[in-house]
N, C-alpha and C positions, 0 to 999 in steps of 0.2 A: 166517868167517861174518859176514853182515850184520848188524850192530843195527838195529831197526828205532826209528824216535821213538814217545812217546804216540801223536802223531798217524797214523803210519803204522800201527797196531797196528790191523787188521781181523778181527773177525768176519763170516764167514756163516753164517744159518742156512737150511736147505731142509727147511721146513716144508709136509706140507697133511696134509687132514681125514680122511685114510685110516687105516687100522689102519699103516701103513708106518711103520718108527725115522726118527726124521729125521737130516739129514748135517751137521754143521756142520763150516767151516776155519775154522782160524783161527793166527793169529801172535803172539796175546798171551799169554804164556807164564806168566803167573799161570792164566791157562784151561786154556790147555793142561797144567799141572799138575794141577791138580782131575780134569779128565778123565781122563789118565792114571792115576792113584793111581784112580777109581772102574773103570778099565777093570781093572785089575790086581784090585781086590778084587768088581768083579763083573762079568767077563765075557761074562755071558748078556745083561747091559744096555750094557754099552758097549766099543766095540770102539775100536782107533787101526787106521784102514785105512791108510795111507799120510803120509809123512814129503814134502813138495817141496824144491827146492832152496835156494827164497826161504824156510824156516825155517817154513813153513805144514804144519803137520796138521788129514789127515781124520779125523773122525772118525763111527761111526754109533751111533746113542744111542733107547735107547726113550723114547718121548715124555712117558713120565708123570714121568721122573728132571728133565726140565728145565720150568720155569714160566719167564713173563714176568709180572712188579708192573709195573700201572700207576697212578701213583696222581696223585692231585690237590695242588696247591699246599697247603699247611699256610694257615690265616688265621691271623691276628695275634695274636688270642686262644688259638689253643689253643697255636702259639709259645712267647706268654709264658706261659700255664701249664708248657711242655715245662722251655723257661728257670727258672722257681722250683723245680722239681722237683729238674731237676739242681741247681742251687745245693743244696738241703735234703738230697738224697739221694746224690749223686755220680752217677759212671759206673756203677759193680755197683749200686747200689737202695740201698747200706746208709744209714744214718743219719750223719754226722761225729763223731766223737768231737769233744767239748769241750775 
């Protein structure tokens, strides 16, 4: 079987404005796990249609299970505010012990 690199690792998705599930391939297999394990425990919303030889699965998935974030640059300020925070708070929000 092929490894594929970061850089070879493609998604498609086939998306439009209809009631229709949309179809995504894909060969990155952190994805293609999440999909899987959602196809196994929900069926009615996501299917593995098809396995290719290059290591690509289809899949067909109702539209509301998957979103796109797009978001904007962070500015500098609110950065540094994010930066003091974590210093004060850590990774989980807690406080540091002394």
């Amino acid at each position: 079987m092929y490894k594929f690199t970061k850089r070879e690792r493609e998604t498609e998705i086939w998306y439009n404005q209809t009631n229709d599930p949309m179809q995504i391939r894909t060969n990155d297999p952190k994805l293609i796990r999440k999909l899987t394990a959602l196809s196994e425990e929900f069926p009615e919303l996501c299917q593995l249609d098809n396995v290719d030889e290059y290591c690509g699965s289809y899949f067909t998935v109702d539209k509301k299970r998957i979103s796109i974030h797009v978001t904007r640059p962070y500015s500098e300020e609110r950065r540094g505010k994010q930066s003091e925070w974590a210093r004060e708070y850590g990774m989980k929000g807690n406080r540091h012990q002394s």
